[in-house]
PQR file with spaces between the fields and no chain letter, atoms N, CA, C, O and H, PARSE charges and radii, in Angstrom:
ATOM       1  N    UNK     1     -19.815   -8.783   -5.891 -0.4000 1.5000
ATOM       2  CA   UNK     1     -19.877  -10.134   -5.395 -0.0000 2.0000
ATOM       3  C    UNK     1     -18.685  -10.528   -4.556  0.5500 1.7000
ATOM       4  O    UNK     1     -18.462  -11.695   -4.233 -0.5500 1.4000
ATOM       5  N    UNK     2     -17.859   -9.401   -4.187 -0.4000 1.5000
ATOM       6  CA   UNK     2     -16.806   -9.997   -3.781 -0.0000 2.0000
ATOM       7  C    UNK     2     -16.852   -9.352   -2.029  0.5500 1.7000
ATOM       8  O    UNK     2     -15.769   -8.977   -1.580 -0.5500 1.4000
ATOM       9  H    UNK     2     -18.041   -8.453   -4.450  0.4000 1.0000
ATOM      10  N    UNK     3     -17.920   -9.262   -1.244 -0.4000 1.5000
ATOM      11  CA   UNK     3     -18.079   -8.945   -0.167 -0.0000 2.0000
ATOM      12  C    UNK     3     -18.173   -9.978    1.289  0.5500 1.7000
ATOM      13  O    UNK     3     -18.920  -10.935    1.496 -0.5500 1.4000
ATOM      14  H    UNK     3     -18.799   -9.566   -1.609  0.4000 1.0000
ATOM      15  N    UNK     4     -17.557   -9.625    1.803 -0.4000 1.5000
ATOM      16  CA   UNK     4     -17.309  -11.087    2.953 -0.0000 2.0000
ATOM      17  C    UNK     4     -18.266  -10.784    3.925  0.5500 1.7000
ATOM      18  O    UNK     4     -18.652   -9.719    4.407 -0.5500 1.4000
ATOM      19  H    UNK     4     -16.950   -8.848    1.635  0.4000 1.0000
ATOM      20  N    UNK     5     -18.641  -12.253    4.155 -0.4000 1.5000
ATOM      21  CA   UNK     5     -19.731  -12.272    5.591 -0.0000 2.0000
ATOM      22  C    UNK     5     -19.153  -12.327    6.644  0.5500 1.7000
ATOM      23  O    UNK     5     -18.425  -13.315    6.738 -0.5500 1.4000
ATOM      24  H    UNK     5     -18.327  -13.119    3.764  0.4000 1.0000
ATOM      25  N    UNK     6     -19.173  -11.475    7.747 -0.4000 1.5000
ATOM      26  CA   UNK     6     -18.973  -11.414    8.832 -0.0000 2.0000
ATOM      27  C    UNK     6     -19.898  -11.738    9.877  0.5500 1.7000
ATOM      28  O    UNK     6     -19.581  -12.026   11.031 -0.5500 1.4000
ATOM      29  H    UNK     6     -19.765  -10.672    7.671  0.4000 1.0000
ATOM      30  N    UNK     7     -21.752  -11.640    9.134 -0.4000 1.5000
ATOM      31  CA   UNK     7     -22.498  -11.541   10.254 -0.0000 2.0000
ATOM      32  C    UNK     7     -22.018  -12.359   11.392  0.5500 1.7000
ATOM      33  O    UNK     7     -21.077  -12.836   10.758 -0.5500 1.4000
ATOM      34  H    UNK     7     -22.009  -11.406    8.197  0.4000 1.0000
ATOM      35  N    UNK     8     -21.893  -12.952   12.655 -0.4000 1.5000
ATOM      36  CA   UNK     8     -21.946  -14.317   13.283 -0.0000 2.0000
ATOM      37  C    UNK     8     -23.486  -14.808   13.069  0.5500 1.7000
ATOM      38  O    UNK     8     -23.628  -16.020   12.906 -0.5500 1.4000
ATOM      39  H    UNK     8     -22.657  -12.564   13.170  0.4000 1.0000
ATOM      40  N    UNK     9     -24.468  -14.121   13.055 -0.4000 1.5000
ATOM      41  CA   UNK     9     -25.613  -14.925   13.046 -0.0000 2.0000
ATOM      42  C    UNK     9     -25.940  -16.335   11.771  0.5500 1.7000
ATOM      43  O    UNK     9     -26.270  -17.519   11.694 -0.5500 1.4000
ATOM      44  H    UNK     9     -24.353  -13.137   13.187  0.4000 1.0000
ATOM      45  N    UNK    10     -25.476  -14.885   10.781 -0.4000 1.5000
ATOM      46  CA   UNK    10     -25.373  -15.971    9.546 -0.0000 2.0000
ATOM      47  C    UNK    10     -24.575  -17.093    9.480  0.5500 1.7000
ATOM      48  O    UNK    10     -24.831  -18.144    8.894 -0.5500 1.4000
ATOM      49  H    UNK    10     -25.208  -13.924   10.844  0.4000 1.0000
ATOM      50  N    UNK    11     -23.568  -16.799   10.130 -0.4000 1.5000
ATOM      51  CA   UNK    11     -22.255  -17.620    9.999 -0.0000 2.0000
ATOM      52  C    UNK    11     -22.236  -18.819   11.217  0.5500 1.7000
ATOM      53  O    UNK    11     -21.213  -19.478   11.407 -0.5500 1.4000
ATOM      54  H    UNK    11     -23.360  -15.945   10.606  0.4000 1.0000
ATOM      55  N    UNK    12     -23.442  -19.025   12.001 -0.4000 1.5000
ATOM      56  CA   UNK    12     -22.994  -19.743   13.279 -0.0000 2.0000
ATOM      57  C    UNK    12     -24.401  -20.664   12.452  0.5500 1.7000
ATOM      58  O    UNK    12     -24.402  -21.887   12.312 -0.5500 1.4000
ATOM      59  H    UNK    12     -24.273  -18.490   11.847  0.4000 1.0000
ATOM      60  N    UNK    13     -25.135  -20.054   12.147 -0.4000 1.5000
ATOM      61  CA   UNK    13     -26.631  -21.154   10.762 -0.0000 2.0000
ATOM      62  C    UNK    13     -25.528  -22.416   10.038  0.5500 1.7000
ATOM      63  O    UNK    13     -25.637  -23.639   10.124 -0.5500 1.4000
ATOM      64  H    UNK    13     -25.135  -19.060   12.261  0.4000 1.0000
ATOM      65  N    UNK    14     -24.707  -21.781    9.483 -0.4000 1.5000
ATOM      66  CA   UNK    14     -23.994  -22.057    8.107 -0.0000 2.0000
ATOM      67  C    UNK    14     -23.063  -23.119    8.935  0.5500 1.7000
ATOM      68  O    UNK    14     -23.168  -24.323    8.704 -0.5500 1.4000
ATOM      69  H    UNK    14     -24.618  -20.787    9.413  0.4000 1.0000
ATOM      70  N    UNK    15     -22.251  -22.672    9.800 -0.4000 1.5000
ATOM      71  CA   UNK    15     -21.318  -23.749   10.619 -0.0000 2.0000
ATOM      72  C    UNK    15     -22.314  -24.948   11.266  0.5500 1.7000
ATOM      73  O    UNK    15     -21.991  -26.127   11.120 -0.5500 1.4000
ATOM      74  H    UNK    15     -22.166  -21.693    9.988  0.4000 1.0000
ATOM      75  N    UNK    16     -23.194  -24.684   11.783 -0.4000 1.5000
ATOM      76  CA   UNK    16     -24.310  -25.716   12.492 -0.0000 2.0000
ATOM      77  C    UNK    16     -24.608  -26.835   11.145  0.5500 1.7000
ATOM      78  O    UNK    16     -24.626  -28.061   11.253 -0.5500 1.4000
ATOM      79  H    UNK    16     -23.456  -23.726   11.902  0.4000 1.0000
ATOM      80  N    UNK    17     -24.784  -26.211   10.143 -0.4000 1.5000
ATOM      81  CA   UNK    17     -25.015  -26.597    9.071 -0.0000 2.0000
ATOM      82  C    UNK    17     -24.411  -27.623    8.773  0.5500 1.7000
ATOM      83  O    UNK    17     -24.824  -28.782    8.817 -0.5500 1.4000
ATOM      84  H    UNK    17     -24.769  -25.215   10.055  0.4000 1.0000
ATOM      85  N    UNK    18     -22.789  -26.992    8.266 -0.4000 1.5000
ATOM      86  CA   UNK    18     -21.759  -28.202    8.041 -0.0000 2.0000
ATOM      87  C    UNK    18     -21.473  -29.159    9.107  0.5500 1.7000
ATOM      88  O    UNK    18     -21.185  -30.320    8.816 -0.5500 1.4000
ATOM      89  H    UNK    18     -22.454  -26.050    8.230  0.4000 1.0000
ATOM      90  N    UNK    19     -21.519  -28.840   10.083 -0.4000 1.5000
ATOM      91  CA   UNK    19     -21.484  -30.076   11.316 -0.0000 2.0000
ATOM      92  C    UNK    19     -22.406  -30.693   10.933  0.5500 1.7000
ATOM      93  O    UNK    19     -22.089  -31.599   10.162 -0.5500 1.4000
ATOM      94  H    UNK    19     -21.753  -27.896   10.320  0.4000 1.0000
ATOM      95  N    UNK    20     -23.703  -30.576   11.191 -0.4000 1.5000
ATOM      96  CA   UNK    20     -24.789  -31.411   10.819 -0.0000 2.0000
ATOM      97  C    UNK    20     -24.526  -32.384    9.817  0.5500 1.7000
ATOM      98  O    UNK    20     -24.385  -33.537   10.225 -0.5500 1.4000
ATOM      99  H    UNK    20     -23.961  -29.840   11.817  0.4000 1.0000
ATOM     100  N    UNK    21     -24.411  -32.140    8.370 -0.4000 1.5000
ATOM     101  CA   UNK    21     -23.959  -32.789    7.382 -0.0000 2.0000
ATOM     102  C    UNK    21     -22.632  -33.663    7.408  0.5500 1.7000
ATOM     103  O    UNK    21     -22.695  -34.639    6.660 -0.5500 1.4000
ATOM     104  H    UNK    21     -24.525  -31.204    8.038  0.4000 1.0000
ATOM     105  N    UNK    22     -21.659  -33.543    7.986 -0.4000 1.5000
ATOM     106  CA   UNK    22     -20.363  -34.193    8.440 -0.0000 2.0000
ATOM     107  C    UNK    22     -20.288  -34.958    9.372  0.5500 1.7000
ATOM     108  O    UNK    22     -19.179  -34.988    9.905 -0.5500 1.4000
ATOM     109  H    UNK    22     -21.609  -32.751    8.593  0.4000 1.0000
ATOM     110  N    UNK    23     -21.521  -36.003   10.046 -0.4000 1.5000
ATOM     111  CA   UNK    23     -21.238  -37.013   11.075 -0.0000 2.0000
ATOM     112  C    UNK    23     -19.585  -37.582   11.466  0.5500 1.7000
ATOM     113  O    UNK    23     -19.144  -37.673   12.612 -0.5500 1.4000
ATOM     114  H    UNK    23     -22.423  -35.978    9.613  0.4000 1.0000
ATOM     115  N    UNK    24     -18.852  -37.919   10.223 -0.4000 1.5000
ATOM     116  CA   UNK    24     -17.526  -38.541    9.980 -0.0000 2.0000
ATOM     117  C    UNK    24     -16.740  -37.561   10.589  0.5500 1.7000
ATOM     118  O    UNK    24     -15.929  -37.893   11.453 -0.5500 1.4000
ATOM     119  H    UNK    24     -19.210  -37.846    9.293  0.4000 1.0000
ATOM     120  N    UNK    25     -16.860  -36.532   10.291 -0.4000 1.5000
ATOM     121  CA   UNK    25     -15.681  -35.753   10.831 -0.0000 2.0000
ATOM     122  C    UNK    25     -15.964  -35.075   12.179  0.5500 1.7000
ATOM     123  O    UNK    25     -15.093  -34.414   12.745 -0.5500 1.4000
ATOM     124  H    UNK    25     -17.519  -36.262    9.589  0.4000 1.0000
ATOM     125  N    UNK    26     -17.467  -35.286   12.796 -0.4000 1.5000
ATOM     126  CA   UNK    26     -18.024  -34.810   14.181 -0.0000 2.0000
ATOM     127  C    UNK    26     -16.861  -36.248   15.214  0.5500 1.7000
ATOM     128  O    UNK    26     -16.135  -36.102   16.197 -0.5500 1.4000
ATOM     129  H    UNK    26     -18.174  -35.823   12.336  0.4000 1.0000
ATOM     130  N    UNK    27     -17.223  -37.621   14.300 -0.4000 1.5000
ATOM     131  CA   UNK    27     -16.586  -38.924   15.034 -0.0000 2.0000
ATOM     132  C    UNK    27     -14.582  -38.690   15.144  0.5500 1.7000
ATOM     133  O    UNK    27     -13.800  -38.907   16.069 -0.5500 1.4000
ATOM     134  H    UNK    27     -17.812  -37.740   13.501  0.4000 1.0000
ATOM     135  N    UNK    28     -14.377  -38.174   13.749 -0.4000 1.5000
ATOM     136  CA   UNK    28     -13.203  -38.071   13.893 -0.0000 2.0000
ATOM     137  C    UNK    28     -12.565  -37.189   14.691  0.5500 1.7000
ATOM     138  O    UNK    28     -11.492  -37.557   15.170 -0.5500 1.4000
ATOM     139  H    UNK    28     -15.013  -37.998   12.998  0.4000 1.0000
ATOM     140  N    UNK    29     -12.997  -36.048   14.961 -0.4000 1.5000
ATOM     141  CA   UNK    29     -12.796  -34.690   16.523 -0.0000 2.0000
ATOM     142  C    UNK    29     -12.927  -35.764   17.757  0.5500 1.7000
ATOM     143  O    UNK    29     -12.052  -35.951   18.602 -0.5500 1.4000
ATOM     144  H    UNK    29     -13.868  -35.750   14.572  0.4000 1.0000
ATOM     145  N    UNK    30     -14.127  -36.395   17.694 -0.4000 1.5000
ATOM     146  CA   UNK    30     -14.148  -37.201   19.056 -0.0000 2.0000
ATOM     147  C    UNK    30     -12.952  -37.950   19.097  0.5500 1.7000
ATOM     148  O    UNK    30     -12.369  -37.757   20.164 -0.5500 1.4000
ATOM     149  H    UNK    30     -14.837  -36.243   17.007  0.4000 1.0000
ATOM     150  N    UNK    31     -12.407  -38.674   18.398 -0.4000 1.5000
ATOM     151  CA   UNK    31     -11.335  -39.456   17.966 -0.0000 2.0000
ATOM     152  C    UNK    31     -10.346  -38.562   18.239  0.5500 1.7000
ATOM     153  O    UNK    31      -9.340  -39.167   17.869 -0.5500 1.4000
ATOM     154  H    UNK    31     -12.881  -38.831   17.531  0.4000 1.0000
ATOM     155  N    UNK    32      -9.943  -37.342   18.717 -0.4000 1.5000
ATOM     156  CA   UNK    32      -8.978  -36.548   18.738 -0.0000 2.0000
ATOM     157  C    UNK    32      -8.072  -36.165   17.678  0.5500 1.7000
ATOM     158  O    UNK    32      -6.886  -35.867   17.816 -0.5500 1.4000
ATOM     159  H    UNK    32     -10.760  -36.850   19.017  0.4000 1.0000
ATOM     160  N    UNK    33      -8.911  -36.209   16.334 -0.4000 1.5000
ATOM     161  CA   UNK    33      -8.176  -35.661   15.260 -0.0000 2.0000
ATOM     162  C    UNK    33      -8.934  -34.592   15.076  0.5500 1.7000
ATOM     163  O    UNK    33     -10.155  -34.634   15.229 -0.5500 1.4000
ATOM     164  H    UNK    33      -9.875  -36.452   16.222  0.4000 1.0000
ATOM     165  N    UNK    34      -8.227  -33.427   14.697 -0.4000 1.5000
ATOM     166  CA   UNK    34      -8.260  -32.050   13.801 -0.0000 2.0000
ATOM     167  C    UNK    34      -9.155  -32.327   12.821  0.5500 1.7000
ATOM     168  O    UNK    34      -8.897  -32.983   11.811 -0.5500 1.4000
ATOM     169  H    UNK    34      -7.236  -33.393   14.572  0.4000 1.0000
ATOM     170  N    UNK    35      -9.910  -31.977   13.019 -0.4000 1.5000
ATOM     171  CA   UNK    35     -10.913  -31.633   11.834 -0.0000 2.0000
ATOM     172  C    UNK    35     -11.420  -30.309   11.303  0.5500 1.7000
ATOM     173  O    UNK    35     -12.230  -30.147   10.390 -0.5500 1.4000
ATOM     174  H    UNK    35     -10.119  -31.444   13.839  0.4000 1.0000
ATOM     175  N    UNK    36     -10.851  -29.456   11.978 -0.4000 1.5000
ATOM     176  CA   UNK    36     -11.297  -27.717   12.361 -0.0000 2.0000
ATOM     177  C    UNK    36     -10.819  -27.057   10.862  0.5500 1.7000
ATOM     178  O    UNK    36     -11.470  -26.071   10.517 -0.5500 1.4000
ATOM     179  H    UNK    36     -10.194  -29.588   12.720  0.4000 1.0000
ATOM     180  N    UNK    37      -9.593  -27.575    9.815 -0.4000 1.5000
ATOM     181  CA   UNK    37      -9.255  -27.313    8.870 -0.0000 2.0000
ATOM     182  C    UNK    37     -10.208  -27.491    7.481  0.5500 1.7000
ATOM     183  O    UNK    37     -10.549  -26.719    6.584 -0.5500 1.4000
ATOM     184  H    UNK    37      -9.064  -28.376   10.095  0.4000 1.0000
ATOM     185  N    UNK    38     -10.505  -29.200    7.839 -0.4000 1.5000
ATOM     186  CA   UNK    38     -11.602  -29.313    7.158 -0.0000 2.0000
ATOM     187  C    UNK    38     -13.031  -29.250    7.006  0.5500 1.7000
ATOM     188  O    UNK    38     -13.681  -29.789    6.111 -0.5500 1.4000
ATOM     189  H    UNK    38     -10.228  -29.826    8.567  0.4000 1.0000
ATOM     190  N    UNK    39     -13.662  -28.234    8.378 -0.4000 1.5000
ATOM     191  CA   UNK    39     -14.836  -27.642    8.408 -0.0000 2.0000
ATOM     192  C    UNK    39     -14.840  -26.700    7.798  0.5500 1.7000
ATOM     193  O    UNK    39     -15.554  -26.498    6.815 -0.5500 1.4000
ATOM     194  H    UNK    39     -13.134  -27.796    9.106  0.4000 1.0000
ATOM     195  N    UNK    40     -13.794  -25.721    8.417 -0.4000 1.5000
ATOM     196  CA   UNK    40     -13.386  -24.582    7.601 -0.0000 2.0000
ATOM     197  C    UNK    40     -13.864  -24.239    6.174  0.5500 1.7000
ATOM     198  O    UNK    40     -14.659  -23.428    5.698 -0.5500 1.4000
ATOM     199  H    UNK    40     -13.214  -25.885    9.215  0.4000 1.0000
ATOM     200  N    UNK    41     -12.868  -25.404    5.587 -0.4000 1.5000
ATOM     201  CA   UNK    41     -12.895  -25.949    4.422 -0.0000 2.0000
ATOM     202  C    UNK    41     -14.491  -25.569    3.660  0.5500 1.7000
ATOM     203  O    UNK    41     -14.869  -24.719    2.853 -0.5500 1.4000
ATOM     204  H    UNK    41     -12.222  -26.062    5.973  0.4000 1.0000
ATOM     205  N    UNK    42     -15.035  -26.511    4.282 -0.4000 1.5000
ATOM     206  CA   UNK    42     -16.450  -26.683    3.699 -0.0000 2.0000
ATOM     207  C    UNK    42     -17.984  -25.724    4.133  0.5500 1.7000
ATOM     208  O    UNK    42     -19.141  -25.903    3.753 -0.5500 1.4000
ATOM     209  H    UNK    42     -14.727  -27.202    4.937  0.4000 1.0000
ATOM     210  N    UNK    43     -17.327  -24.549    5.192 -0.4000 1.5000
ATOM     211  CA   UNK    43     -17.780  -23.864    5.392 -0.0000 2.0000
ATOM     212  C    UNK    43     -17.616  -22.584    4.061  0.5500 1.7000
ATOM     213  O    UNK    43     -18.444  -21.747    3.704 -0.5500 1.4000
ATOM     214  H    UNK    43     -16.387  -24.403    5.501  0.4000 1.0000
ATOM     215  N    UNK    44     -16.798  -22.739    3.762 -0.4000 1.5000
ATOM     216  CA   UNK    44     -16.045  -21.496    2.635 -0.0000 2.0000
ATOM     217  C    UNK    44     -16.807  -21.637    1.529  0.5500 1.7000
ATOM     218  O    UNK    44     -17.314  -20.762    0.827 -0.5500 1.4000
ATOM     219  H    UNK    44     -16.125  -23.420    4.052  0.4000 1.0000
ATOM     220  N    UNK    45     -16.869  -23.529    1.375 -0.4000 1.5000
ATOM     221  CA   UNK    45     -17.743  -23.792    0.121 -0.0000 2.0000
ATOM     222  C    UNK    45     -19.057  -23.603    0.250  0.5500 1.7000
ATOM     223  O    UNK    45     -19.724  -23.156   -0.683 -0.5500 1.4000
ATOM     224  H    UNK    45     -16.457  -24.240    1.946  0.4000 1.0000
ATOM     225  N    UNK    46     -19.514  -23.881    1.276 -0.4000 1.5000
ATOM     226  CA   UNK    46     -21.126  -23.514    1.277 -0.0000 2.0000
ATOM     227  C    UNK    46     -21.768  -22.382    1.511  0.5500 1.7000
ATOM     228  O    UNK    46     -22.959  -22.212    1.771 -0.5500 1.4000
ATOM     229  H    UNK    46     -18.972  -24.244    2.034  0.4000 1.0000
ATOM     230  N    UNK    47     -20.387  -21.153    1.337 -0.4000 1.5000
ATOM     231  CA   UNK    47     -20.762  -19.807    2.036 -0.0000 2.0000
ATOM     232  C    UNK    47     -19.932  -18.778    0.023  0.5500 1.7000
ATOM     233  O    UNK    47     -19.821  -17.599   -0.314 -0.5500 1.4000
ATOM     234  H    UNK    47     -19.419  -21.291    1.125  0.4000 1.0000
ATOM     235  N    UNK    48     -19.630  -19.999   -0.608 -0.4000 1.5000
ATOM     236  CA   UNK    48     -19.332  -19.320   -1.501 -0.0000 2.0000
ATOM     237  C    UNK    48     -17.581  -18.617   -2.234  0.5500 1.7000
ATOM     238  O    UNK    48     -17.263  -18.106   -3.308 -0.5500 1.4000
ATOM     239  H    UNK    48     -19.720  -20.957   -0.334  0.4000 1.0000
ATOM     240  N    UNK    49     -16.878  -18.947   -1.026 -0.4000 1.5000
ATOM     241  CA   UNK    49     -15.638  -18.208   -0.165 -0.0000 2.0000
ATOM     242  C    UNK    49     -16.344  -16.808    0.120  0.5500 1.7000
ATOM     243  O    UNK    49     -15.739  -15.780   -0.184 -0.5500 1.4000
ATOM     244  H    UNK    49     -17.137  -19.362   -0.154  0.4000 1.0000
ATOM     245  N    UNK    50     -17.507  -16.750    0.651 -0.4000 1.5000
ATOM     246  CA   UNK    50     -17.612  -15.385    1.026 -0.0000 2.0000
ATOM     247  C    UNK    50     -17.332  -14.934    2.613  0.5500 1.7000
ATOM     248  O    UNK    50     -17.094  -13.853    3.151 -0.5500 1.4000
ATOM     249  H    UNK    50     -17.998  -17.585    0.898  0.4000 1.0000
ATOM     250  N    UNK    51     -17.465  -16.153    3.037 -0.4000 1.5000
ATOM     251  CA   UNK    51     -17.263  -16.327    4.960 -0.0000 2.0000
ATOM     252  C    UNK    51     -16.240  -15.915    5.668  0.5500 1.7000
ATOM     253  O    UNK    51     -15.354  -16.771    5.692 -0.5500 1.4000
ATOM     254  H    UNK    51     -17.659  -17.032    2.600  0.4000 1.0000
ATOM     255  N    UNK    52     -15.962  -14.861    6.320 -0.4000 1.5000
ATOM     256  CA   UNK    52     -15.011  -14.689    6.997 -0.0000 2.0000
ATOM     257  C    UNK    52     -14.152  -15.600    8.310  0.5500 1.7000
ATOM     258  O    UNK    52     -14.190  -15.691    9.537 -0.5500 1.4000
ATOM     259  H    UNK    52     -16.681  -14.166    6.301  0.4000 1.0000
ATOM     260  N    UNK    53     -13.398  -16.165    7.164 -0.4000 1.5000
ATOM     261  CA   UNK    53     -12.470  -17.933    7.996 -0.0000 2.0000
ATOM     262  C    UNK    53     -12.328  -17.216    8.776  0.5500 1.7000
ATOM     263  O    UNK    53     -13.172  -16.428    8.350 -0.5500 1.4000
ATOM     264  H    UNK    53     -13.366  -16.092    6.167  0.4000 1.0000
ATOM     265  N    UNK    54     -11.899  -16.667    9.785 -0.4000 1.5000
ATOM     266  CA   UNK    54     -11.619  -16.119   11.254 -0.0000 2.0000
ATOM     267  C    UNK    54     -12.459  -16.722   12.257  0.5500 1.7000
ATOM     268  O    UNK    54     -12.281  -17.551   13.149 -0.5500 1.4000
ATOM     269  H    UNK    54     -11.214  -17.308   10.131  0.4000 1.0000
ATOM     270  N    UNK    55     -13.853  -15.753   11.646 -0.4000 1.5000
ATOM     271  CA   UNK    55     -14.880  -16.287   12.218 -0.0000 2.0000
ATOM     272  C    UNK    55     -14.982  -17.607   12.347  0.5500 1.7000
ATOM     273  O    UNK    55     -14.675  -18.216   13.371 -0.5500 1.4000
ATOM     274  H    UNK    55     -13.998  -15.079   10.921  0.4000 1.0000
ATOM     275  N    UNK    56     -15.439  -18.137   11.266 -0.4000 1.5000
ATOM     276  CA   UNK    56     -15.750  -19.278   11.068 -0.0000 2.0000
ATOM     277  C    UNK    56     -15.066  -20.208   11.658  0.5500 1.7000
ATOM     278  O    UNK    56     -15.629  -21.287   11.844 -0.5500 1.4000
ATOM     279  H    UNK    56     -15.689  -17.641   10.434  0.4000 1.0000
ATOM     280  N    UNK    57     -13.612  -20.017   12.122 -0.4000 1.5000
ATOM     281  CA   UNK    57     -12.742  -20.794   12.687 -0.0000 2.0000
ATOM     282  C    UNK    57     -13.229  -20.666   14.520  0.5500 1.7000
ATOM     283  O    UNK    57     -13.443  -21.623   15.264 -0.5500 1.4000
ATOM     284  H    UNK    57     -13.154  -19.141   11.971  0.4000 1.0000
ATOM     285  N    UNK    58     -13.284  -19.561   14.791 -0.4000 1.5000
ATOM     286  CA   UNK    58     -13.926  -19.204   16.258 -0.0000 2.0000
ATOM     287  C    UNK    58     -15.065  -20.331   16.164  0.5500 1.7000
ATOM     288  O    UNK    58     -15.089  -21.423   16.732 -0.5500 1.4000
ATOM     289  H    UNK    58     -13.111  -18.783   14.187  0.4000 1.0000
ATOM     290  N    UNK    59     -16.228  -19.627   15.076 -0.4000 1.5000
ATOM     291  CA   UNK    59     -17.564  -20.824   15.707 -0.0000 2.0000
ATOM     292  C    UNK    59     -17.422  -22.412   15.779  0.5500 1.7000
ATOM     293  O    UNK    59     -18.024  -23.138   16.571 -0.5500 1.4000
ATOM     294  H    UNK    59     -16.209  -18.741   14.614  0.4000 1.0000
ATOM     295  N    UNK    60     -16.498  -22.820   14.786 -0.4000 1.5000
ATOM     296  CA   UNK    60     -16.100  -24.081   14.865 -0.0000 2.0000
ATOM     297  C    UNK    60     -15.558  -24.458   15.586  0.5500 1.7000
ATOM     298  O    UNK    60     -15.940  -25.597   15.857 -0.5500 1.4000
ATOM     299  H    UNK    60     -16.009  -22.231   14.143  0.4000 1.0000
ATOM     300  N    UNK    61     -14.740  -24.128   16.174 -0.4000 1.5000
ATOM     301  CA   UNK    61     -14.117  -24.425   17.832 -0.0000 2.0000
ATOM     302  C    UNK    61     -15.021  -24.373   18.646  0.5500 1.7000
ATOM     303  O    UNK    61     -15.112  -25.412   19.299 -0.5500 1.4000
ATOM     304  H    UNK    61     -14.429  -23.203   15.954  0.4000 1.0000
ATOM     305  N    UNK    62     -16.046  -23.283   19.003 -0.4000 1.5000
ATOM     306  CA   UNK    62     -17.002  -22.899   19.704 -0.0000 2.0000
ATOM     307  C    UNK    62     -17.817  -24.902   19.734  0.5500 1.7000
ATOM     308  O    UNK    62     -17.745  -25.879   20.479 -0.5500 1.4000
ATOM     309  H    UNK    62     -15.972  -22.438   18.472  0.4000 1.0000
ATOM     310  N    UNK    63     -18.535  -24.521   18.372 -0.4000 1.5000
ATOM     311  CA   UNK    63     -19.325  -25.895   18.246 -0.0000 2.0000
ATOM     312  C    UNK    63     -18.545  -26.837   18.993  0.5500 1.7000
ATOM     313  O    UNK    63     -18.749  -26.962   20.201 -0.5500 1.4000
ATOM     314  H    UNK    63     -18.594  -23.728   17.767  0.4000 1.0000
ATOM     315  N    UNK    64     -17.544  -27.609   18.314 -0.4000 1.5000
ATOM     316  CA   UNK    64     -16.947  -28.442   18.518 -0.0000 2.0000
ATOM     317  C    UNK    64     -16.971  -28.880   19.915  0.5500 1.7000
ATOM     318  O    UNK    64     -17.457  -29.926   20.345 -0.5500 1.4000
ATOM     319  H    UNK    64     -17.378  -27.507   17.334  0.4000 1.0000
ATOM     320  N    UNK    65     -16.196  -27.649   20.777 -0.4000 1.5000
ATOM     321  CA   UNK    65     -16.447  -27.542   22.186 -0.0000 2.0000
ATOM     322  C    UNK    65     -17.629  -28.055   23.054  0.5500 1.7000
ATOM     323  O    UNK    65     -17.639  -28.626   24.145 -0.5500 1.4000
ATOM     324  H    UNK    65     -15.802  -26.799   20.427  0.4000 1.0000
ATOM     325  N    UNK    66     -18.600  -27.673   22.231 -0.4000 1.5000
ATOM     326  CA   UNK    66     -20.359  -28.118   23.228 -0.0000 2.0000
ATOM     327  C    UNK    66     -20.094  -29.642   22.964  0.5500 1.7000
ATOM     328  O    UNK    66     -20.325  -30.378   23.923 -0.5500 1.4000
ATOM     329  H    UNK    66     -18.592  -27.209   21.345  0.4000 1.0000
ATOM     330  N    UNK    67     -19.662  -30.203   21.857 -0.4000 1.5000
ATOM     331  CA   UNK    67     -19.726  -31.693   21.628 -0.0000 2.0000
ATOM     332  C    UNK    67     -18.984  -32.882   22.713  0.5500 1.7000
ATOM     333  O    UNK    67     -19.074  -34.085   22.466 -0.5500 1.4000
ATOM     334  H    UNK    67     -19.474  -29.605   21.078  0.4000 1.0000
């Protein structure tokens, strides 16, 4: 159980995910605050800590970016 996800496919579902669910912190990025720590964050939790934060930090910037 202790194997980390790397897919991006899986991992860009899972980030779309937590954005989706986090309106507040989509407003607060617009607002020009950092929020990239606390996606992170809640990406880890909904992935188990199995998610490889690297990644996850890439797609979240990625996202963020289209916004």
């Amino acid at each position: 159980g202790l194997t980390q996800i790397s897919d991006t496919g899986e991992l860009e579902g899972l980030v779309a995910n937590v954005i989706a669910e986090h309106p507040q912190a989509v407003a607060d990025f617009k607002a020009g605050k950092n929020v990239t720590g606390f996606l992170v964050g809640q990406c880890m939790k909904a992935s188990k800590g199995q998610g490889n934060p690297q990644i996850i930090n890439k797609l979240i910037a990625s996202e963020l970016a289209k916004l």
